[in-house]
ROBA-457215 format. One line per field, with one value per residue: x negated, y negated, z negated of N, C-alpha, C in turn. Coordinates in nm, 4 decimals, decimal comma, padded with zeros to 6 digits. Example, Ala and Ser with C-alpha at 12.3 -4.5 7.8 and 13.67 -1.06 7.14 Angstrom:
# residues 2
nu [-01,3190 -01,2850]
nv [00,5690 00,2250]
nw [-00,7800 -00,7080]
cau [-01,2300 -01,3670]
cav [00,4500 00,1060]
caw [-00,7800 -00,7140]
cu [-01,3200 -01,2900]
cv [00,3300 -00,0030]
cw [-00,7800 -00,7870]
***
This chain:
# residues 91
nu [-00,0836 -00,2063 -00,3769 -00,2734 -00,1446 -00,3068 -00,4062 -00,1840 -00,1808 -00,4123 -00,3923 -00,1495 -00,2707 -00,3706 -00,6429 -00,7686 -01,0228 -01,1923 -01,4471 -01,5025 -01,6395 -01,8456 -01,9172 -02,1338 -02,0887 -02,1729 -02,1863 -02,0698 -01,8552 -01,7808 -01,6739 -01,4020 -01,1586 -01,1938 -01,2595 -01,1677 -00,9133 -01,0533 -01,0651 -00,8248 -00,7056 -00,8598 -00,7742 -00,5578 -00,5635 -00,4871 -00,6523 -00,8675 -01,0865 -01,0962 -01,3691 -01,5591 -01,7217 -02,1188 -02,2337 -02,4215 -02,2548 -02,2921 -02,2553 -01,9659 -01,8713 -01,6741 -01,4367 -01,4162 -01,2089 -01,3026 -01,5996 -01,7660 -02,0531 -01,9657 -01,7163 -01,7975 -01,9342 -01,7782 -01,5488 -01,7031 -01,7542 -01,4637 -01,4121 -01,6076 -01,4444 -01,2267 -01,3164 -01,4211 -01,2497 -01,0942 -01,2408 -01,2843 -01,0178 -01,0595 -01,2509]
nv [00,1190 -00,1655 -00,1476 -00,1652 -00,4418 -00,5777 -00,6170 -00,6933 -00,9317 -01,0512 -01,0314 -01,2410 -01,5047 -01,7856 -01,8745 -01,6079 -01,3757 -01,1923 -00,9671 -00,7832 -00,4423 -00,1938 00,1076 00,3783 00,7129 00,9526 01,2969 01,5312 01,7638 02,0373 02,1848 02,1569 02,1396 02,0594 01,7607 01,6781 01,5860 01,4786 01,2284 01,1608 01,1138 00,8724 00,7192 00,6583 00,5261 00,1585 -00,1332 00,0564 00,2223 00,5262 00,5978 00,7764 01,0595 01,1905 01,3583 01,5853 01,6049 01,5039 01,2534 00,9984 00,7613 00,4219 00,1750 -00,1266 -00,3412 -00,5289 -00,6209 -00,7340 -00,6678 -00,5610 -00,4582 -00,2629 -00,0802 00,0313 00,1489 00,3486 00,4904 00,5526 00,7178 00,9303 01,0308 01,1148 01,2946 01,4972 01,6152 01,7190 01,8876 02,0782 02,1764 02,3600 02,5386]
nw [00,0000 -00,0712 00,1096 00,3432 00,2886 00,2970 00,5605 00,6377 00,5712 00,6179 00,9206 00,9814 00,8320 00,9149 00,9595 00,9496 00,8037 00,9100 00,9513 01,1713 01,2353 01,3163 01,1904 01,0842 00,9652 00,7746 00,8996 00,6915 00,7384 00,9991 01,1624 01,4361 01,4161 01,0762 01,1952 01,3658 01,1597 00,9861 01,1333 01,2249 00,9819 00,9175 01,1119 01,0338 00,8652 00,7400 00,8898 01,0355 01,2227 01,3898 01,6058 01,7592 01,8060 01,7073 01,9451 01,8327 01,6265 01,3981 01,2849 01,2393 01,4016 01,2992 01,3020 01,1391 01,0250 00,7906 00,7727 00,5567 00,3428 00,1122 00,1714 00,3918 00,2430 00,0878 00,2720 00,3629 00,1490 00,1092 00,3625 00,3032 00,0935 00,1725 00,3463 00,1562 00,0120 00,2256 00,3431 00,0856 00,1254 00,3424 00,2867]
cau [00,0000 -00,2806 -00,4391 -00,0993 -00,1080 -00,4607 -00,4203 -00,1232 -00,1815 -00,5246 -00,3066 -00,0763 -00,3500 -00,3996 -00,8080 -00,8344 -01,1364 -01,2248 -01,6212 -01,5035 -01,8032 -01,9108 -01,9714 -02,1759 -02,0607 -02,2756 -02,0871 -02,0475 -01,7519 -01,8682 -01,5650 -01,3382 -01,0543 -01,2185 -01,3520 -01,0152 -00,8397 -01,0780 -01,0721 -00,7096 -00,6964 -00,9482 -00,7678 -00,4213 -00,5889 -00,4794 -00,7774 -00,9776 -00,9794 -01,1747 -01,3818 -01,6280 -01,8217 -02,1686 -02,2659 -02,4920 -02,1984 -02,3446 -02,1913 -01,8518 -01,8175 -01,5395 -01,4549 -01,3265 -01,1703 -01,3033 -01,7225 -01,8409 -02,1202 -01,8554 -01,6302 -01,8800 -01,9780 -01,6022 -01,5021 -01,7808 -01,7353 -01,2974 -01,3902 -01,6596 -01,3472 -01,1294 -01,3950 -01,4786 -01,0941 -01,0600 -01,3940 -01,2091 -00,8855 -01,0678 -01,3779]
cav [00,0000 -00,2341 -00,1659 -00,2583 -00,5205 -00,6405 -00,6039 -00,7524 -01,0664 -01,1154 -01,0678 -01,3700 -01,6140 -01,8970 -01,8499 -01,5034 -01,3803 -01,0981 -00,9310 -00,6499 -00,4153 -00,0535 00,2043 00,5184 00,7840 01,1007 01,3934 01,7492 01,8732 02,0854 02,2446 02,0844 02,1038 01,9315 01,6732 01,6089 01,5990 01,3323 01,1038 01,1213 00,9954 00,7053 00,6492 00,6151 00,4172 00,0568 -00,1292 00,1591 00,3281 00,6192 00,5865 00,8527 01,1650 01,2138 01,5077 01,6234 01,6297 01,4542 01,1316 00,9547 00,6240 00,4208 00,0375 -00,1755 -00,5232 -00,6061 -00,5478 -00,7533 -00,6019 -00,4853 -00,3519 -00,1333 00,0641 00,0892 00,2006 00,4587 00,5814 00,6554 00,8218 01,0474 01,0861 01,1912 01,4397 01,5862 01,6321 01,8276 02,0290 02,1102 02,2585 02,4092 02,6041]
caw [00,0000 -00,1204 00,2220 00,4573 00,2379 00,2874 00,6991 00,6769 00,5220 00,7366 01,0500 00,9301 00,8214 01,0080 01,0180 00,9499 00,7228 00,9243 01,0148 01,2475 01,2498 01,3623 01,0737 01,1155 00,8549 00,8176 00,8378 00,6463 00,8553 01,1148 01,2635 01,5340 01,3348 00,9712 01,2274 01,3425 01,0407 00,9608 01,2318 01,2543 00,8348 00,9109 01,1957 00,9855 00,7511 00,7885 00,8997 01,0544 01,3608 01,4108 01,7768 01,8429 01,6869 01,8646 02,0175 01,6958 01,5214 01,2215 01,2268 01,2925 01,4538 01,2382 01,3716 01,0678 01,0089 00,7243 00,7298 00,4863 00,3010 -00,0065 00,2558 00,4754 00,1308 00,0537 00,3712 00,4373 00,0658 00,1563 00,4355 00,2547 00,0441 00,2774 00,3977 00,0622 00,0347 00,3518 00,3373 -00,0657 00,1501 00,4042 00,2595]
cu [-00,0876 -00,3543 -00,3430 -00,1429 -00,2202 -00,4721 -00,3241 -00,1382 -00,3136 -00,4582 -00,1895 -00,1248 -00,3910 -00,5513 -00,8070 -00,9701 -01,1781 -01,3598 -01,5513 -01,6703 -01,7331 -01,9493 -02,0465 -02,1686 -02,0992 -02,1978 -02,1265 -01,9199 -01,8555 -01,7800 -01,4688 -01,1926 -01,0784 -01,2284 -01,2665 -00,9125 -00,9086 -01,1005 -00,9252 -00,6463 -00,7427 -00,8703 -00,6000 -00,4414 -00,5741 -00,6449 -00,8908 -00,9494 -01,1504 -01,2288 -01,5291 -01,7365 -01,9872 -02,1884 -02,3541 -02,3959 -02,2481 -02,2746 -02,0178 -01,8795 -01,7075 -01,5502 -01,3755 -01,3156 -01,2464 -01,4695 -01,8360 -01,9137 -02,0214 -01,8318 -01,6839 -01,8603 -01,8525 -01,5635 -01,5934 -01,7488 -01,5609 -01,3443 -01,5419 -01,5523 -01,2706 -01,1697 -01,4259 -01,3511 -01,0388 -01,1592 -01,3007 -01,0801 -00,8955 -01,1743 -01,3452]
cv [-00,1248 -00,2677 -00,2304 -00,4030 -00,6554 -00,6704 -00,7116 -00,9045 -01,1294 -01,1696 -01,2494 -01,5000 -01,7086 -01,8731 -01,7572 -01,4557 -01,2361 -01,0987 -00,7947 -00,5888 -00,2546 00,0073 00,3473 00,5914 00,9489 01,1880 01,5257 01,8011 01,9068 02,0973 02,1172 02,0510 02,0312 01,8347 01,6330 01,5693 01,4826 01,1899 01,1115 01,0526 00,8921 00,6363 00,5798 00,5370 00,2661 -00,0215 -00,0788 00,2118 00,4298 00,5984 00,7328 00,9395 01,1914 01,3913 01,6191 01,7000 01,5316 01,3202 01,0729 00,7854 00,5539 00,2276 00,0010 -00,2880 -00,6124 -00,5531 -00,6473 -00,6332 -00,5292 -00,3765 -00,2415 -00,0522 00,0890 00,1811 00,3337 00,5374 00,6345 00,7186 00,9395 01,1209 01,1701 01,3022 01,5484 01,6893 01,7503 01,9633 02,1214 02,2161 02,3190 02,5386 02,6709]
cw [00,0000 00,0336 00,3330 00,4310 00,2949 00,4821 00,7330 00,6486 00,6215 00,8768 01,0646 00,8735 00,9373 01,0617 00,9057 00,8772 00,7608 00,9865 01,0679 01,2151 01,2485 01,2844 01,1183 00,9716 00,8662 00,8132 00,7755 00,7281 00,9813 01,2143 01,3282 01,4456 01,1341 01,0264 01,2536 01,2910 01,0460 01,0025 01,2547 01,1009 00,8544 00,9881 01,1641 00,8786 00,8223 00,8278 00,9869 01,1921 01,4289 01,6025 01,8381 01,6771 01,7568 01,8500 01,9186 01,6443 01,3543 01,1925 01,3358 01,3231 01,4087 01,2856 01,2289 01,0331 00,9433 00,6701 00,7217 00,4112 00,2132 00,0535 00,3185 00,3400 00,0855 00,1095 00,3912 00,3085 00,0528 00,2494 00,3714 00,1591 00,0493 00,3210 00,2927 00,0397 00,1148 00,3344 00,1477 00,0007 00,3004 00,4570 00,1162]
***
């Protein structure tokens, strides 16, 4: 809710207080289906939008609104969240 909340109110500001920015988030999922699981949470997270895994496998590509310094280590530590989460209900 807090997050809607937080998107929504940026969106509706006159001058906006957003640092878009490019996250690289290491991964432990291996399989096609943890990896999708978790790029389809980031990507339902307000804010976030999941854009690419590379070819390694090791890291996710995550684009997000709000990447001030705070925010990056926020954002990269929910989606290790999200992953610990999944890897928890799928191992």
């Amino acid at each position: 809710v807090i997050s809607n909340l937080r998107v929504a109110a940026a969106c509706l500001r006159r001058n906006p207080d957003l640092h878009p920015s490019i996250l690289h988030v290491p991964l432990e999922a291996k399989s096609d289906a943890e990896i999708s699981a978790l790029a389809n949470l980031v990507t339902l997270t307000p804010g976030t939008l999941s854009l690419h895994v590379d070819d390694a496998r090791e890291e996710l590509y995550v684009h997000s609104l709000f990447g001030s310094e705070k925010d990056r280590a926020a954002t990269v530590e929910g989606v290790k969240e999200f992953e610990r989460r999944i890897l928890e209900a799928t191992r």
